[in-house]
PQR file of N, CA, C, O and H, with PARSE charges and radii, in Angstrom:
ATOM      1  N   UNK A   1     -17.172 -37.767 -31.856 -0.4000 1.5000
ATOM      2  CA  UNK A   1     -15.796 -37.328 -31.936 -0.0000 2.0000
ATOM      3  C   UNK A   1     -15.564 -36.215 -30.921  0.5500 1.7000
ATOM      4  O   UNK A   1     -16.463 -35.474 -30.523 -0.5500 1.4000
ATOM      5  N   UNK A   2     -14.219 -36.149 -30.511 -0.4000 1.5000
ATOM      6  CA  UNK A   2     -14.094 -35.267 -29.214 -0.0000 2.0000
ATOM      7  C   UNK A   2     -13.744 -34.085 -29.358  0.5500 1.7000
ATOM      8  O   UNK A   2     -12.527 -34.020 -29.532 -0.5500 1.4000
ATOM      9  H   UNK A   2     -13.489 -36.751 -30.834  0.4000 1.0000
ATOM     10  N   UNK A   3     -14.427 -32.755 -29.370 -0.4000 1.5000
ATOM     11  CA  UNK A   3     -13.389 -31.412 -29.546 -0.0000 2.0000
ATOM     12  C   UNK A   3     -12.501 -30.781 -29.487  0.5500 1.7000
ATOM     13  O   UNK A   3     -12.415 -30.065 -28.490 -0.5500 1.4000
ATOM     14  H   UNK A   3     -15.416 -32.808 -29.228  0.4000 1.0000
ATOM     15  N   UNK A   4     -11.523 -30.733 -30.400 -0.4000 1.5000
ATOM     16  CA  UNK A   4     -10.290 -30.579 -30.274 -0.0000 2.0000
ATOM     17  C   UNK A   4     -10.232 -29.106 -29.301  0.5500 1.7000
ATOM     18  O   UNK A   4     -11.077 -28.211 -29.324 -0.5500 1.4000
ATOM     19  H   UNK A   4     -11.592 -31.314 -31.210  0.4000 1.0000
ATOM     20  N   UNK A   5      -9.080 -29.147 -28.527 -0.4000 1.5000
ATOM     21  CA  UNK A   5      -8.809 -28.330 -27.441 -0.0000 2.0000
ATOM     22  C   UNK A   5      -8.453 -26.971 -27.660  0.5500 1.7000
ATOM     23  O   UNK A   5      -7.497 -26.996 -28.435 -0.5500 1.4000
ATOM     24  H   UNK A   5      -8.393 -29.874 -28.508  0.4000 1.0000
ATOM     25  N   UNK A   6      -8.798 -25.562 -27.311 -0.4000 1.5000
ATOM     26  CA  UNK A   6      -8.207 -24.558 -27.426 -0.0000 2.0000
ATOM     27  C   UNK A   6      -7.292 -23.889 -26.893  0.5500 1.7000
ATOM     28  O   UNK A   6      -7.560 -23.125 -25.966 -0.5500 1.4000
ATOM     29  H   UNK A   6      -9.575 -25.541 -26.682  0.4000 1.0000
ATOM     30  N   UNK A   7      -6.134 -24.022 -27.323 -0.4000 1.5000
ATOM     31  CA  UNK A   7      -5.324 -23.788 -26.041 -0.0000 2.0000
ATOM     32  C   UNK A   7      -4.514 -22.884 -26.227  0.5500 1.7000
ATOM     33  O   UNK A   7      -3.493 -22.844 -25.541 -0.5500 1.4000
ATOM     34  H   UNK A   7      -5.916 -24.643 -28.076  0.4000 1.0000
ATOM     35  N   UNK A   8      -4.797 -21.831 -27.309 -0.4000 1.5000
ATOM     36  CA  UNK A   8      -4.464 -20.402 -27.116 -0.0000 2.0000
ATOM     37  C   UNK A   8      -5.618 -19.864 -26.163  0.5500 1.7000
ATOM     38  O   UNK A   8      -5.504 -19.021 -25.273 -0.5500 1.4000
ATOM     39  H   UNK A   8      -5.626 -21.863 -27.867  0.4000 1.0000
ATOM     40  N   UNK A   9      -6.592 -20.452 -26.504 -0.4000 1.5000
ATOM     41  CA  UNK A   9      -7.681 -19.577 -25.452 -0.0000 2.0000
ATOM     42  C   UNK A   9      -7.643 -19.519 -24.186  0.5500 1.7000
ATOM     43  O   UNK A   9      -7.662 -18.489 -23.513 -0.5500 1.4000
ATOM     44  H   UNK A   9      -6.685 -21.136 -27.228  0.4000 1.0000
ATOM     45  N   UNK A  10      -7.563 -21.110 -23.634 -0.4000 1.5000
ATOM     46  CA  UNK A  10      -6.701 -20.738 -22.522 -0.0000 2.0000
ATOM     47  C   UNK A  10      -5.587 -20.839 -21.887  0.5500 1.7000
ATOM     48  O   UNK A  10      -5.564 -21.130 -20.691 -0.5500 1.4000
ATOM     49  H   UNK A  10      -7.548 -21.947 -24.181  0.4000 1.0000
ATOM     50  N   UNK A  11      -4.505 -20.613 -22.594 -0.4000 1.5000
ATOM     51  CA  UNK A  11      -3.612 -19.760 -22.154 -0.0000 2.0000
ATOM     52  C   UNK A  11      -3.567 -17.940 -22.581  0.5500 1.7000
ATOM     53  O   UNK A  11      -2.562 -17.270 -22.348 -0.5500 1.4000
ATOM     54  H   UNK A  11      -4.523 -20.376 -23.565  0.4000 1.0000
ATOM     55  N   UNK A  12      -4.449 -17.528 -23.030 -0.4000 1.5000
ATOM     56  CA  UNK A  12      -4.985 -16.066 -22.798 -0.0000 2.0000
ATOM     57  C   UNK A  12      -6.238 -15.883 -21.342  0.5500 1.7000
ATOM     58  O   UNK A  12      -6.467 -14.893 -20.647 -0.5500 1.4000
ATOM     59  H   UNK A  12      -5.266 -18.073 -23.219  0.4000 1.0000
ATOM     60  N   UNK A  13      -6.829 -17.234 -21.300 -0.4000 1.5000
ATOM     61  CA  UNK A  13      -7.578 -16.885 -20.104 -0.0000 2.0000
ATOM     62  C   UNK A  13      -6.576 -16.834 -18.663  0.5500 1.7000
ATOM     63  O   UNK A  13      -6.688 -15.948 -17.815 -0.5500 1.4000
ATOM     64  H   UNK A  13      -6.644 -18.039 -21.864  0.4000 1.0000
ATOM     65  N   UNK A  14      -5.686 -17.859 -18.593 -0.4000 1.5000
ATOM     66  CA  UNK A  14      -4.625 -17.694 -17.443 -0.0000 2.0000
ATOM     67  C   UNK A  14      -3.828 -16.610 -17.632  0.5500 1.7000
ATOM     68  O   UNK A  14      -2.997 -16.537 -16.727 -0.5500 1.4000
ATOM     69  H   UNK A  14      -5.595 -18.579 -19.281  0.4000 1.0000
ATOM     70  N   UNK A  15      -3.722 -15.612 -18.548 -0.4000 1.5000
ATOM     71  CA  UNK A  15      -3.051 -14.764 -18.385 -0.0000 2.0000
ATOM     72  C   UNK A  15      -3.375 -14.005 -17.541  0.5500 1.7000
ATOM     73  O   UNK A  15      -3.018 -13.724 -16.396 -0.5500 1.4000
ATOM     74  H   UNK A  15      -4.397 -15.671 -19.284  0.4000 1.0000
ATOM     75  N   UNK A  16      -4.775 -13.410 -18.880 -0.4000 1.5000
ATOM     76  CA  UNK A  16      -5.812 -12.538 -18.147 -0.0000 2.0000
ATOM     77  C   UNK A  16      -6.207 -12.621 -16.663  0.5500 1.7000
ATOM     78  O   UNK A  16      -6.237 -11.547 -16.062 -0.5500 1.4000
ATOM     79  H   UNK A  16      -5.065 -13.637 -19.809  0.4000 1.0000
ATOM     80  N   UNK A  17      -6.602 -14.063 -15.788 -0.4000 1.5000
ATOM     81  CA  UNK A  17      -7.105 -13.873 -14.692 -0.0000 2.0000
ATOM     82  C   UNK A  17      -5.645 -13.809 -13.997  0.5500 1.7000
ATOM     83  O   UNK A  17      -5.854 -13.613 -12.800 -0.5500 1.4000
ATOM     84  H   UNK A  17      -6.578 -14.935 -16.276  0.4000 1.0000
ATOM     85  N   UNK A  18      -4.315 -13.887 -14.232 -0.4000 1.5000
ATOM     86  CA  UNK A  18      -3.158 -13.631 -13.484 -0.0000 2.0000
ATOM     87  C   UNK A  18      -2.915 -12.282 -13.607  0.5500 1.7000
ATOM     88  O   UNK A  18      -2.459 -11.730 -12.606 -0.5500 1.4000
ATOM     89  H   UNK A  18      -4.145 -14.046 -15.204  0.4000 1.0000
ATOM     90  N   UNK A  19      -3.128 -11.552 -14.686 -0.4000 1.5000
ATOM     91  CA  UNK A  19      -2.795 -10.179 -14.776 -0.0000 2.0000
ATOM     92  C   UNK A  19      -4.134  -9.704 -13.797  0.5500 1.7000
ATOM     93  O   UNK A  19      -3.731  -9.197 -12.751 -0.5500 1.4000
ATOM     94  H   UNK A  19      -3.499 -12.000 -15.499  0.4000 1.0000
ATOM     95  N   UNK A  20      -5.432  -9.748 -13.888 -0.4000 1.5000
ATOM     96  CA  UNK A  20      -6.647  -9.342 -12.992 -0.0000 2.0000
ATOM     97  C   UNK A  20      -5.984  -9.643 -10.963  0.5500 1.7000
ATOM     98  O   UNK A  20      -6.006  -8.898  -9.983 -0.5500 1.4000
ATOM     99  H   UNK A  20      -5.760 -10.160 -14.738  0.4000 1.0000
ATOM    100  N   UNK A  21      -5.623 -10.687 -11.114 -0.4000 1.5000
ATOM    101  CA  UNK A  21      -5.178 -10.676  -9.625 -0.0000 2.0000
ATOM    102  C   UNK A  21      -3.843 -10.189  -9.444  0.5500 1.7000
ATOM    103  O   UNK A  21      -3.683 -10.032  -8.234 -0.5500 1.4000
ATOM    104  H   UNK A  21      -5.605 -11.292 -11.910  0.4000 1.0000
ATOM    105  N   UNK A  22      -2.884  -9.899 -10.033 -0.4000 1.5000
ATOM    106  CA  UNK A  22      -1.582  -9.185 -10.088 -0.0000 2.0000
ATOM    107  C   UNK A  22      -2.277  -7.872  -9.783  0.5500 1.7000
ATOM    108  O   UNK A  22      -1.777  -7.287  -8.823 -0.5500 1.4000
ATOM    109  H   UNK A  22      -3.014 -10.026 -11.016  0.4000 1.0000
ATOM    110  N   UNK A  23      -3.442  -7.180 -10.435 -0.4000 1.5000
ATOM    111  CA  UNK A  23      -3.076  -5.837 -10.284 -0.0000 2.0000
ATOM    112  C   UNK A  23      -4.181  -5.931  -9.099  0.5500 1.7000
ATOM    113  O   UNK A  23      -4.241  -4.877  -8.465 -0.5500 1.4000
ATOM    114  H   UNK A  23      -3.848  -7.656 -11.215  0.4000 1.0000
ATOM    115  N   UNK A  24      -5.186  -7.072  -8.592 -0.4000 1.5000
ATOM    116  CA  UNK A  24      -5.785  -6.456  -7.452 -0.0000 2.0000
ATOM    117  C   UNK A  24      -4.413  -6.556  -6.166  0.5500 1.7000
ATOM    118  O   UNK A  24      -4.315  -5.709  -5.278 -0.5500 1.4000
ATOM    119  H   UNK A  24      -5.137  -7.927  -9.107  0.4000 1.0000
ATOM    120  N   UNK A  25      -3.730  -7.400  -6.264 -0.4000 1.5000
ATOM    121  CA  UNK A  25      -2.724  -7.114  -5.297 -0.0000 2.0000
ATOM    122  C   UNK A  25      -1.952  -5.790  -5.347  0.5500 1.7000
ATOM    123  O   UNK A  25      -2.020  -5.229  -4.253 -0.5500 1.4000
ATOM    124  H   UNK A  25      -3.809  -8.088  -6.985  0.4000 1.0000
ATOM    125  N   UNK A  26      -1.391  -5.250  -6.061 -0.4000 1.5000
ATOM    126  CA  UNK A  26      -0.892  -4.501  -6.162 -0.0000 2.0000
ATOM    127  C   UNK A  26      -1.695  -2.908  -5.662  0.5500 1.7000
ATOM    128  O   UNK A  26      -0.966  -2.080  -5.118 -0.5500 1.4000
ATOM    129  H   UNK A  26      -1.336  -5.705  -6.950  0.4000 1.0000
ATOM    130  N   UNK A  27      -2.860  -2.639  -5.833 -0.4000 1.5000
ATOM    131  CA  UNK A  27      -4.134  -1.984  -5.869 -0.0000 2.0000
ATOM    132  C   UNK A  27      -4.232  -2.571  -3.535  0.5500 1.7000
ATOM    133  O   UNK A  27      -4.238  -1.958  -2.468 -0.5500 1.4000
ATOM    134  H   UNK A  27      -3.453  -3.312  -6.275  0.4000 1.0000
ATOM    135  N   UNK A  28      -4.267  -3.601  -3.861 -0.4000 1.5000
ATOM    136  CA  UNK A  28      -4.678  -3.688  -1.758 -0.0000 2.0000
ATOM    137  C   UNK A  28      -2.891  -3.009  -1.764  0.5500 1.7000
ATOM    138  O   UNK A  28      -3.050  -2.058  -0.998 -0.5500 1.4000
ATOM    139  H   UNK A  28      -4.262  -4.099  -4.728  0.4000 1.0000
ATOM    140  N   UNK A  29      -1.864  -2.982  -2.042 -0.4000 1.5000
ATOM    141  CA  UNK A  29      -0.615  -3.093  -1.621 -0.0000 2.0000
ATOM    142  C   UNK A  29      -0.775  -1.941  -1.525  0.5500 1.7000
ATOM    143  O   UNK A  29      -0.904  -1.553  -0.364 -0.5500 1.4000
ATOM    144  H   UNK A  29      -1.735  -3.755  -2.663  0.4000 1.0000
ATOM    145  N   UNK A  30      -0.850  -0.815  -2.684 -0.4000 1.5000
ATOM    146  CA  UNK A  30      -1.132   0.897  -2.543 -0.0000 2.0000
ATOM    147  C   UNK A  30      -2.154   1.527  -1.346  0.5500 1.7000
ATOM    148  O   UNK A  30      -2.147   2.605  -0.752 -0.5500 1.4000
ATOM    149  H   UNK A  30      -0.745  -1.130  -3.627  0.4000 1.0000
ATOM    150  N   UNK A  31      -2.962   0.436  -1.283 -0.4000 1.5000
ATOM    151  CA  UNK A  31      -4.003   1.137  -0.452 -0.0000 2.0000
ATOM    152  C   UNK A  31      -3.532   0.613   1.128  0.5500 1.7000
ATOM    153  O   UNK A  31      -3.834   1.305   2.100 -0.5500 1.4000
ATOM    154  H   UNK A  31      -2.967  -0.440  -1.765  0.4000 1.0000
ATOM    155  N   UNK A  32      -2.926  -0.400   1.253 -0.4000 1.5000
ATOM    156  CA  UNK A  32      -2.199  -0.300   3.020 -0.0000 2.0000
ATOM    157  C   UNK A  32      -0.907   0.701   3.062  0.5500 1.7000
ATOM    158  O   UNK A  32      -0.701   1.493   3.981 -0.5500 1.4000
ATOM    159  H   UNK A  32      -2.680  -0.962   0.463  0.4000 1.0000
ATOM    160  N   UNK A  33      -0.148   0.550   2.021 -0.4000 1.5000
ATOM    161  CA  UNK A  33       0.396   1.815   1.603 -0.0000 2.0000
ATOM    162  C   UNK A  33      -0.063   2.943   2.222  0.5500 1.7000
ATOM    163  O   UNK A  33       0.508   3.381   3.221 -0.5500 1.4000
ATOM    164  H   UNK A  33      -0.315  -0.094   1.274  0.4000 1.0000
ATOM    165  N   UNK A  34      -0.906   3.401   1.807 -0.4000 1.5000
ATOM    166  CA  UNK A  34      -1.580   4.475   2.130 -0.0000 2.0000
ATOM    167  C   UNK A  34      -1.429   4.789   3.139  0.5500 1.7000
ATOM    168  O   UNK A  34      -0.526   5.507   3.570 -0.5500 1.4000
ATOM    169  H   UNK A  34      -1.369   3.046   0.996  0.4000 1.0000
ATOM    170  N   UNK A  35      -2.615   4.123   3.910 -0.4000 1.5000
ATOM    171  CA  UNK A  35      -3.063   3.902   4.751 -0.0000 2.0000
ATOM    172  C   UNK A  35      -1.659   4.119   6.263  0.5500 1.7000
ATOM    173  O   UNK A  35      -1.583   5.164   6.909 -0.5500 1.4000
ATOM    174  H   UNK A  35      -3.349   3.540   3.560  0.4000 1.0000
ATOM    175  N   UNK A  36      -0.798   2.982   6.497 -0.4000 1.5000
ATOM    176  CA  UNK A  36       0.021   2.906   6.694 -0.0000 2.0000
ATOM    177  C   UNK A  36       0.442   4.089   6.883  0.5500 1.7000
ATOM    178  O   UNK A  36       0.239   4.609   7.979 -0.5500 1.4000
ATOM    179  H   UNK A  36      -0.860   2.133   5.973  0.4000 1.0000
ATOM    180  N   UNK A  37       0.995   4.660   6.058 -0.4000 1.5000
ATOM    181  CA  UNK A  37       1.419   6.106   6.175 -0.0000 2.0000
ATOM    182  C   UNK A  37       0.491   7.326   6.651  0.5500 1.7000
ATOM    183  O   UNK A  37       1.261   8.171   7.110 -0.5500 1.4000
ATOM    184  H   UNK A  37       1.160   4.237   5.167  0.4000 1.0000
ATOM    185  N   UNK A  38      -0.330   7.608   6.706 -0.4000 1.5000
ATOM    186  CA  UNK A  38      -1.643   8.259   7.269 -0.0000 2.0000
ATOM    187  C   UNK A  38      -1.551   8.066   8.717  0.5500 1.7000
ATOM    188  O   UNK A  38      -1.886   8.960   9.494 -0.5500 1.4000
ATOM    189  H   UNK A  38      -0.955   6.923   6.333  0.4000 1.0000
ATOM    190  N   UNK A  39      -0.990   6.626   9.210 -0.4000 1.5000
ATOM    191  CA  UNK A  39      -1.042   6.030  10.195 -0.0000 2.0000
ATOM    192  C   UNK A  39       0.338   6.756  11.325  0.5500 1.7000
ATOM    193  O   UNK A  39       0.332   7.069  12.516 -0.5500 1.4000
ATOM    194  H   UNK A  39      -0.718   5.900   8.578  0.4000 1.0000
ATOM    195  N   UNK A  40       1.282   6.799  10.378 -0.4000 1.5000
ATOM    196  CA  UNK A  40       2.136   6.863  10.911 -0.0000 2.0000
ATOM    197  C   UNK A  40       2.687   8.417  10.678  0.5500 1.7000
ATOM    198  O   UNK A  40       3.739   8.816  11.178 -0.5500 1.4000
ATOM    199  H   UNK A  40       1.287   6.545   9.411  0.4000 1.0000
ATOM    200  N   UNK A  41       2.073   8.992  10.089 -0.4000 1.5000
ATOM    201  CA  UNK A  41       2.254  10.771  10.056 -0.0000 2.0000
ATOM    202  C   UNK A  41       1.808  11.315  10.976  0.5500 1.7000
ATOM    203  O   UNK A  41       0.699  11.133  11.478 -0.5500 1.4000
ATOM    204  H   UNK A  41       1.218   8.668   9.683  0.4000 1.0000
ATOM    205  N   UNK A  42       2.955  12.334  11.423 -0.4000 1.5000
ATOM    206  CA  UNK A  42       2.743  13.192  12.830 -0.0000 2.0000
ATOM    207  C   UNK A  42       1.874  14.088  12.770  0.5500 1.7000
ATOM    208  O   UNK A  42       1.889  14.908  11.852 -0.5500 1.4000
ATOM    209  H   UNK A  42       3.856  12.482  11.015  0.4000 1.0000
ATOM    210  N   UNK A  43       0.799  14.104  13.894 -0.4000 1.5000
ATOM    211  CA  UNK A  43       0.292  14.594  14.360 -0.0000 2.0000
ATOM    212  C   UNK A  43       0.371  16.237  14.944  0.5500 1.7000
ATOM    213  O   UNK A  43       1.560  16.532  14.831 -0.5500 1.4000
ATOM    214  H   UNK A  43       0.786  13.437  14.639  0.4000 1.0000
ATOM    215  N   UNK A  44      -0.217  17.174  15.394 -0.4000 1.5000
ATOM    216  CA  UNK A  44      -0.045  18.008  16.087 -0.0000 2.0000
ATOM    217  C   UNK A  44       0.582  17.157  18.357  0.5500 1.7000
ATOM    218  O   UNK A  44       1.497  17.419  19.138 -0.5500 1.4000
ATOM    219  H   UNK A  44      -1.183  16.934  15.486  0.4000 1.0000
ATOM    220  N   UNK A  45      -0.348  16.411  18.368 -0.4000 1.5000
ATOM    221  CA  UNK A  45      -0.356  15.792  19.675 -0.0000 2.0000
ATOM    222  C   UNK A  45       0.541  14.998  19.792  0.5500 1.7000
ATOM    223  O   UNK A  45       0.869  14.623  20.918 -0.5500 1.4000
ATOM    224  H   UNK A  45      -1.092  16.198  17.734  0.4000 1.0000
ATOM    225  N   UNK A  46       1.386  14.377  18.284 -0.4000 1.5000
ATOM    226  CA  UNK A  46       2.378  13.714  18.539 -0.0000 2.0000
ATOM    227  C   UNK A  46       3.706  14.343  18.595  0.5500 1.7000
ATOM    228  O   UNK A  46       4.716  13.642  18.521 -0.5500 1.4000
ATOM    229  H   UNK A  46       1.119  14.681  17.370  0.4000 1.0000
ATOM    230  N   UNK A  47       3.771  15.660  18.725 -0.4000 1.5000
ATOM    231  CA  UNK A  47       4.729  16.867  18.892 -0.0000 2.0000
ATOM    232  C   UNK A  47       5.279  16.488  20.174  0.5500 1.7000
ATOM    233  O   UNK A  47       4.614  15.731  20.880 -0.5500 1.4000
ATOM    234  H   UNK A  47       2.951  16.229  18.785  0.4000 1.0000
ATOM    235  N   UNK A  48       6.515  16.952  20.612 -0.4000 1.5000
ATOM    236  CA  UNK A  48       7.276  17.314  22.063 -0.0000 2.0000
ATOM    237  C   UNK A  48       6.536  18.468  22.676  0.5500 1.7000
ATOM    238  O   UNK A  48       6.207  19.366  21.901 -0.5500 1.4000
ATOM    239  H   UNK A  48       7.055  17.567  20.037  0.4000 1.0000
ATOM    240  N   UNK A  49       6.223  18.585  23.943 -0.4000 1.5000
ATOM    241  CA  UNK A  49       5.879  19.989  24.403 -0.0000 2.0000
ATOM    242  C   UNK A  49       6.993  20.873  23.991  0.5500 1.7000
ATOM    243  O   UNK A  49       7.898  20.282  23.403 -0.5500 1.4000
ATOM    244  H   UNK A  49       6.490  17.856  24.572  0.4000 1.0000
ATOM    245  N   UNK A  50       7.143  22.126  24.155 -0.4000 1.5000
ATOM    246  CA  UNK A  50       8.126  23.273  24.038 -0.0000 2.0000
ATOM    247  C   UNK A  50       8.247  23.572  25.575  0.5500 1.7000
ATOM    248  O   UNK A  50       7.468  23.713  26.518 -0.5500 1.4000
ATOM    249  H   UNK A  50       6.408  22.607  24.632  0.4000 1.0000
ATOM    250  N   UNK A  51       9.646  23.600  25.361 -0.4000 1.5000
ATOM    251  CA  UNK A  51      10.150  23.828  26.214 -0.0000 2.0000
ATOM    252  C   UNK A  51      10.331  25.024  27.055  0.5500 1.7000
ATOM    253  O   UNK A  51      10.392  25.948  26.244 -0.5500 1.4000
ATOM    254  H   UNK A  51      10.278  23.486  24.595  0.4000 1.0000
ATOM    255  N   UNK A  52      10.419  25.381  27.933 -0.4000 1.5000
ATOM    256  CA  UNK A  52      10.220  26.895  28.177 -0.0000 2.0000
ATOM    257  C   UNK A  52      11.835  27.147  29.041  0.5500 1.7000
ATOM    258  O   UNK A  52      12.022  26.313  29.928 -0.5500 1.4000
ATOM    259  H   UNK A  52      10.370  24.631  28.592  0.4000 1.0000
ATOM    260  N   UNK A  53      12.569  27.823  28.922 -0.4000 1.5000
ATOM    261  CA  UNK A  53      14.149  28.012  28.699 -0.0000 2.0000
ATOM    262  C   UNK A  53      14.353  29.462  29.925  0.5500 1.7000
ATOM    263  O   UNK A  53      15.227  30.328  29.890 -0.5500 1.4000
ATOM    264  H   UNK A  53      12.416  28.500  28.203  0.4000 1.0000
ATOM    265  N   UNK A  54      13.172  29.302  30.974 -0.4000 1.5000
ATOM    266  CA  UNK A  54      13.603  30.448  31.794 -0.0000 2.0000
ATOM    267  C   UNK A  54      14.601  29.993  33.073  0.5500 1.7000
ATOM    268  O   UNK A  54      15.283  30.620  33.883 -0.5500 1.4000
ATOM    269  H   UNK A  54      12.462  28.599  31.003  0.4000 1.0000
ATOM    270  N   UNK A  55      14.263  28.253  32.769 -0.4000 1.5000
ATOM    271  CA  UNK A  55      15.165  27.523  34.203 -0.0000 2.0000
ATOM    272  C   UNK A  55      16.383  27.688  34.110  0.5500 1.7000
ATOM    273  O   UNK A  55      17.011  27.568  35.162 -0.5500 1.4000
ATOM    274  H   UNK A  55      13.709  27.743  32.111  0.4000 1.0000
ATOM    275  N   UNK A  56      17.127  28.004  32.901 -0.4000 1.5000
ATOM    276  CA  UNK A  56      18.398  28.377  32.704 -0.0000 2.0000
ATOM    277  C   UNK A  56      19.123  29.420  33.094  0.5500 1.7000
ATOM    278  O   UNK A  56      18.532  30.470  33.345 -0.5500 1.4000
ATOM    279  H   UNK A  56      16.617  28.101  32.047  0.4000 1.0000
ATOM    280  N   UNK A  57      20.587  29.337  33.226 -0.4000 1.5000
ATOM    281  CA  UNK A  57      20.976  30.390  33.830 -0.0000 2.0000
ATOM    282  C   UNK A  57      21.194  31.414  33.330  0.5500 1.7000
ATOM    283  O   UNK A  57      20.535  31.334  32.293 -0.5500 1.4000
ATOM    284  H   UNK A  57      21.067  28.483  33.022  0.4000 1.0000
ATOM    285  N   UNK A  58      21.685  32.387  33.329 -0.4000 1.5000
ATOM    286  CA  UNK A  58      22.213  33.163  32.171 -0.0000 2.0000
ATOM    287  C   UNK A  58      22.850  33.963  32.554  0.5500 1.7000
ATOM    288  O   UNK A  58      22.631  34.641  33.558 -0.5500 1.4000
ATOM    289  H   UNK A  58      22.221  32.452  34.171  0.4000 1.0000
ATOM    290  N   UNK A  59      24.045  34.057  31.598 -0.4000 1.5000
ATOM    291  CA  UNK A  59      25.328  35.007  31.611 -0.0000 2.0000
ATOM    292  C   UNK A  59      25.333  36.363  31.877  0.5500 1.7000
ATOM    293  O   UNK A  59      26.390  36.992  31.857 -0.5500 1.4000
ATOM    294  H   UNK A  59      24.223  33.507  30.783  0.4000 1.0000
TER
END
């Protein structure tokens, strides 16, 4: 005779491994996040020189 099927079990196992890969995405998403931004925060070297204001004329 054939074993009848469990199928709360798995549909708790498809949850579970959808919730496990939902949050590793989310987890890489924070961490290029990151990253990303680290990436793109100014620098000292990514400054304008200063200008030096003696070429001007003055009143």
């Amino acid at each position: 005779m054939a074993r009848k099927t469990n199928y709360k079990f798995e549909k708790l196992d498809r949850e579970r491994r959808k919730a496990e890969k939902k949050a590793a995405k989310a987890e890489a998403k924070k961490a290029a996040m990151a990253q990303n931004a680290d990436s793109l925060a100014p620098t000292d070297d990514d400054q304008p020189a200063e200008r030096n204001n003696d070429d001007t004329l003055s009143e």
